[in-house]
C-alpha positions in Angstrom: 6.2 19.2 24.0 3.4 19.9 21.6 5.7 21.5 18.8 7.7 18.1 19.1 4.6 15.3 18.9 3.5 17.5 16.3 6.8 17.8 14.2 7.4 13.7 14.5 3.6 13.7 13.1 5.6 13.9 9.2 8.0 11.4 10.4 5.1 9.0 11.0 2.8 10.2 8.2 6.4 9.4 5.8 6.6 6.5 7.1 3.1 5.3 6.4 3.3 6.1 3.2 5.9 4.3 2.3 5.1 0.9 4.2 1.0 1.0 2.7 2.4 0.1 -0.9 5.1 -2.6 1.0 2.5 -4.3 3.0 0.7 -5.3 0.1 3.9 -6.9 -1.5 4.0 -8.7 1.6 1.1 -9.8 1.8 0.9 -11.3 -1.6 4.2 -13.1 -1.5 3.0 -14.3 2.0 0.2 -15.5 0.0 2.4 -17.2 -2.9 3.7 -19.3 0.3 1.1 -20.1 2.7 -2.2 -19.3 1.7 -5.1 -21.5 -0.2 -7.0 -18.2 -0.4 -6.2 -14.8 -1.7 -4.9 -12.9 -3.9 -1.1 -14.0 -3.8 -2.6 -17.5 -3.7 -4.9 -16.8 -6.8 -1.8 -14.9 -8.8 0.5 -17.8 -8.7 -1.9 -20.4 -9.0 -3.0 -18.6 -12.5 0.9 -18.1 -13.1 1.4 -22.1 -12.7 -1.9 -22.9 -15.0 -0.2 -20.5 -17.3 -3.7 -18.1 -17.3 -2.0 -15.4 -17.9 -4.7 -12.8 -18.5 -6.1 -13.6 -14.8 -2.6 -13.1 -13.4 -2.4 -9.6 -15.0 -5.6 -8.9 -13.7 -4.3 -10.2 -9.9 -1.3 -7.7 -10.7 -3.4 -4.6 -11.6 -5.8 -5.4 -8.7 -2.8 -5.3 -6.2 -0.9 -1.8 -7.9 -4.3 -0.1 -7.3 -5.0 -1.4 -4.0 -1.6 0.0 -3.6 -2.2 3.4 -5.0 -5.8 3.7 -3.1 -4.3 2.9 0.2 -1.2 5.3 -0.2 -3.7 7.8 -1.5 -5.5 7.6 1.6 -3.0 7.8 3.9 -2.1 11.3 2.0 -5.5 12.6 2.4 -5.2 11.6 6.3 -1.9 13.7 6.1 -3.7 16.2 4.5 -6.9 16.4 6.6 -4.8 15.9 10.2 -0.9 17.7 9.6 -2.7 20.8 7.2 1.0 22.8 8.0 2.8 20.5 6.1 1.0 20.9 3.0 3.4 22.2 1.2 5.5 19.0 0.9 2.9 16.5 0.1 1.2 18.8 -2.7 1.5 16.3 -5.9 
């Protein structure tokens, strides 16, 4: 039973990394939508005043909030799955 849980641990870890970067995505075109606050909300509201050099910046703000939370779940992978190492080594 142990091998199992521990085996569907790279499933889950996978899975994670591929759904932190998505999130954010949905999160900011939840935003474009709904919000009056945000960072969604501040991107297209720069977009419609035709700022674009704020709206870059709300762009590059999101890609590396993207980048730091996948990074973080590798370092989790890396810190709580060590046997599977060999697959996440960049």
């Amino acid at each position: 039973m142990e091998a199992k849980t521990a085996s569907r641990a790279a499933f889950l870890f996978a899975g994670l990394k591929i759904n932190m970067s998505t999130s954010i995505i949905g999160a900011i075109v939840g935003e474009f939508f709904i919000a009056s606050q945000g960072l969604g909300y501040l991107l297209s509201d720069q977009i419609r005043l035709a700022n674009m050099p704020l709206a870059w910046s709300c762009i590059v703000i999101a890609a590396a909030l993207g980048i730091v939370l996948y990074e973080a779940v590798v370092l989790a992978e890396k810190r709580l799955i060590p046997w599977n190492r060999a697959r996440t080594d960049h």
